[in-house]
C-alpha positions as CSV (number, residue, x, y, z in Angstrom):
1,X,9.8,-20.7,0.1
2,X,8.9,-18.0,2.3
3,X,11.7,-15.2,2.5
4,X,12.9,-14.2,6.1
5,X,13.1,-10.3,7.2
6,X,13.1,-8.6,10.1
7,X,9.8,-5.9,10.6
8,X,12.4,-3.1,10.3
9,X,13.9,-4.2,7.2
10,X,10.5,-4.4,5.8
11,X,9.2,-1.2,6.9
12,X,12.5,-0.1,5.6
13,X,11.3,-1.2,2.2
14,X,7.9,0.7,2.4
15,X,9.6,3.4,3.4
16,X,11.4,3.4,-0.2
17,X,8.6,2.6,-1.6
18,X,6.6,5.2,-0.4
19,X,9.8,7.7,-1.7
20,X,9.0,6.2,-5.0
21,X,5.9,8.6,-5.6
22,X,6.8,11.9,-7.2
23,X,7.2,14.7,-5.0
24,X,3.6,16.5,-7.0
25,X,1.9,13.2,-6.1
26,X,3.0,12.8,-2.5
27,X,2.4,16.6,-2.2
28,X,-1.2,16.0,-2.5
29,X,-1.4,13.2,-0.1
30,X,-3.2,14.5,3.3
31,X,-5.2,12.6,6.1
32,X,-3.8,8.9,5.2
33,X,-1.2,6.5,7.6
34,X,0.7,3.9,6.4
35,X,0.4,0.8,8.5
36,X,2.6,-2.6,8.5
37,X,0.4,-5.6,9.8
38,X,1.4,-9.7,9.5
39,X,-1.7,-10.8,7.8
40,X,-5.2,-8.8,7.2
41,X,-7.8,-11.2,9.2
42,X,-10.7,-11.8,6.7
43,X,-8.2,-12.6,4.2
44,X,-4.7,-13.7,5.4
45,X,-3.4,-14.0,1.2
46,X,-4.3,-10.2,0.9
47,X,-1.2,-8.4,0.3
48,X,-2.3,-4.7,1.2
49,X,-5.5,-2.7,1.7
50,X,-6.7,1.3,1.1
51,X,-9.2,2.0,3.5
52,X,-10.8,5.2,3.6
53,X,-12.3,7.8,1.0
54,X,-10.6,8.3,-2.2
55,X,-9.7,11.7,-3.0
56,X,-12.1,11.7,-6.0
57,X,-15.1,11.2,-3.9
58,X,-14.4,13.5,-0.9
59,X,-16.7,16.4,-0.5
60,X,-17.6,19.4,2.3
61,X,-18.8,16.4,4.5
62,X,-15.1,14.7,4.6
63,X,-13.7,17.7,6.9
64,X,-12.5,16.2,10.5
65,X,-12.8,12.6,9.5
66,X,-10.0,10.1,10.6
67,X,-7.3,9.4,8.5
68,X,-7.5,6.7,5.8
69,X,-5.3,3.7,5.8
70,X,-3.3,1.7,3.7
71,X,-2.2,-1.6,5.4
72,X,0.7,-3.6,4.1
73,X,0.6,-7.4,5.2
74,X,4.1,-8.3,6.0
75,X,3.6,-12.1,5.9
76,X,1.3,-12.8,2.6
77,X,3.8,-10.6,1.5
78,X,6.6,-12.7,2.4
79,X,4.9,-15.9,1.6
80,X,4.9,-15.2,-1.9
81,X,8.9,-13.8,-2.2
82,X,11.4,-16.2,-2.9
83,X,14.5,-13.4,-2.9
84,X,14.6,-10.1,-0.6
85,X,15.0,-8.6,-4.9
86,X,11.5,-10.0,-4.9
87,X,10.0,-8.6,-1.5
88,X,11.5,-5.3,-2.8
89,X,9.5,-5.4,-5.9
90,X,6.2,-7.0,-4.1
91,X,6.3,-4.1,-1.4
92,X,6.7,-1.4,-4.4
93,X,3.8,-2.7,-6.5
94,X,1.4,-3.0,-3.3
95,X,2.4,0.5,-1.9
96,X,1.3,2.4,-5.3
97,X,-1.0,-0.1,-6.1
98,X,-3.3,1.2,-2.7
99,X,-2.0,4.6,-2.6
100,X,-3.9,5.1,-6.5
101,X,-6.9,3.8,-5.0
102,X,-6.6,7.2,-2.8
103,X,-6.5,8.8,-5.7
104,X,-9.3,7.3,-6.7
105,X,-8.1,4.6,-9.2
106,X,-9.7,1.6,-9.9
107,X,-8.7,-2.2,-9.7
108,X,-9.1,-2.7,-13.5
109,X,-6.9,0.1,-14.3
110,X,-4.9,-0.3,-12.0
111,X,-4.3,-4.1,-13.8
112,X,-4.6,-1.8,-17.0
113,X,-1.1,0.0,-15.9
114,X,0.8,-3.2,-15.0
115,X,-0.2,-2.3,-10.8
116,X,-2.5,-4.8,-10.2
């Protein structure tokens, strides 16, 4: 069964998941925004998305582009939490889980590290 939470409670909880990143780490975030969404519309079970350049592959040609974006999908999220303990730990895994992919880190390694 779905869990219930209101959209500030769970941008609450990317909030504090976003805090989880060490200070060096989040230090060397630039030119990326955070975004909240219900459901991502090519595929409503995806439970967040990195979309943008990963810092390993930006070069002299990245200068003035728009920010990247990591979406979090409130409801897929949800739909998969039976306990808010659960949406906690759900909205923790998918916030580092796209903001390595800004830094470059693949899905298998990703899996590799217990992120995926």
């Amino acid at each position: 069964m779905a869990v219930s939470m209101t959209p500030d409670r769970f941008e609450e909880l990317v909030g504090d998941a976003l805090d989880l990143i060490p200070p060096q780490l989040a230090a060397a975030i630039d030119n990326v925004v955070v975004l909240v969404d219900d459901r991502n519309d090519e595929d409503p079970y995806l439970l967040g998305l990195y979309h943008g350049i990963a810092l390993t592959e930006r070069d002299s040609h990245y200068g003035g582009s728009l920010p990247d974006t990591i979406t979090v999908y409130r409801d897929a999220l949800l739909e998969i939490c039976g306990s808010e303990e659960e949406v906690v730990h759900e909205v923790a895994v998918t916030v580092i889980h796209e903001v390595a992919h800004y830094f470059g880190i693949e899905e298998d390694r990703l899996h590799e590290l217990g992120w995926g």
